[in-house]
C-alpha positions in Angstrom: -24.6 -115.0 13.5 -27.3 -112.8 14.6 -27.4 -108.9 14.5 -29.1 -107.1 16.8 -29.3 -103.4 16.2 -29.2 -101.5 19.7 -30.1 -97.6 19.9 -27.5 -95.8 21.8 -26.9 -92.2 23.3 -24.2 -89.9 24.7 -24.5 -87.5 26.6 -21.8 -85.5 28.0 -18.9 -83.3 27.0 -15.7 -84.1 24.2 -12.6 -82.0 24.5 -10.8 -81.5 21.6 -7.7 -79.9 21.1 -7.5 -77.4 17.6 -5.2 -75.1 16.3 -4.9 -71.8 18.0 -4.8 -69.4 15.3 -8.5 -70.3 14.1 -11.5 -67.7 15.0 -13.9 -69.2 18.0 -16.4 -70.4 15.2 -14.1 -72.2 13.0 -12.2 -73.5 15.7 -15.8 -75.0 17.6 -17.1 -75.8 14.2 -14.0 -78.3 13.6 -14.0 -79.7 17.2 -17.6 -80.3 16.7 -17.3 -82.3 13.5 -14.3 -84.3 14.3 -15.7 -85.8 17.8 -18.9 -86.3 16.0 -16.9 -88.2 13.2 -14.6 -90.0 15.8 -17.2 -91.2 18.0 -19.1 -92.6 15.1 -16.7 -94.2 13.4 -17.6 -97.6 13.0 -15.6 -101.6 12.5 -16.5 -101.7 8.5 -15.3 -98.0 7.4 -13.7 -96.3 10.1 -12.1 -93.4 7.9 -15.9 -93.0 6.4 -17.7 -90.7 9.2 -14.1 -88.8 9.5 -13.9 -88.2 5.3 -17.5 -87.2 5.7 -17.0 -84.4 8.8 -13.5 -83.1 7.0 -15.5 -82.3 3.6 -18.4 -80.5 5.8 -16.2 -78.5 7.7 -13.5 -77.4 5.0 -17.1 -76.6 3.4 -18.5 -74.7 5.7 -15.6 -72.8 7.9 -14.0 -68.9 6.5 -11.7 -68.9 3.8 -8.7 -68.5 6.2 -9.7 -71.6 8.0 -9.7 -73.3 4.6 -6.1 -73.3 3.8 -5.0 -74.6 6.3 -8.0 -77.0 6.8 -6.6 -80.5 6.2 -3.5 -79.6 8.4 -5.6 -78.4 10.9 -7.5 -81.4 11.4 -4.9 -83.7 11.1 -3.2 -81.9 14.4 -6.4 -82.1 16.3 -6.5 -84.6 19.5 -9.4 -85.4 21.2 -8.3 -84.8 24.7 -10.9 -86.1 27.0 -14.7 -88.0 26.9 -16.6 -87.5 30.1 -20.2 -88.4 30.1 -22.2 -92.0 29.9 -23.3 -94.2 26.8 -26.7 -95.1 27.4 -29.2 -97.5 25.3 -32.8 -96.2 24.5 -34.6 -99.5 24.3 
């Protein structure tokens, strides 16, 4: 088998939905980094890009976001993808 690596970009918008109770940045700071994770997640480690985004953002969002961080994104749901995949070759 041959691999052939092919450059790819989205553009568009990913709806996610978060807990209520977080502040506007903590709440778009952990939608952010779980559709980045999800959309990445690849065939050999999918949980990899997900592990990854969970430690940045229970690194990065307030102390009350924190506590609750690993329940928080494990209610998350990515509600809708609208946009286009396109290569850039």
């Amino acid at each position: 088998m041959a691999q052939v690596d092919v450059s790819v970009q989205f553009s568009g918008t990913v709806s996610v939905q978060v807990p209520d109770r977080l502040s506007p940045s903590d709440a778009t700071l952990l939608a952010t980094k779980l559709a980045l994770a999800r959309i990445v997640a690849t065939c050999e480690n999918p949980d990899a890009p997900e592990d990854d985004a969970f430690t940045d953002y229970s690194e990065k969002c307030s102390h009350q976001a924190w506590r609750t961080s690993e329940a928080d994104w494990d209610r998350c749901e990515v509600s809708g993808v609208s946009g286009q995949w396109t290569t850039t070759t």
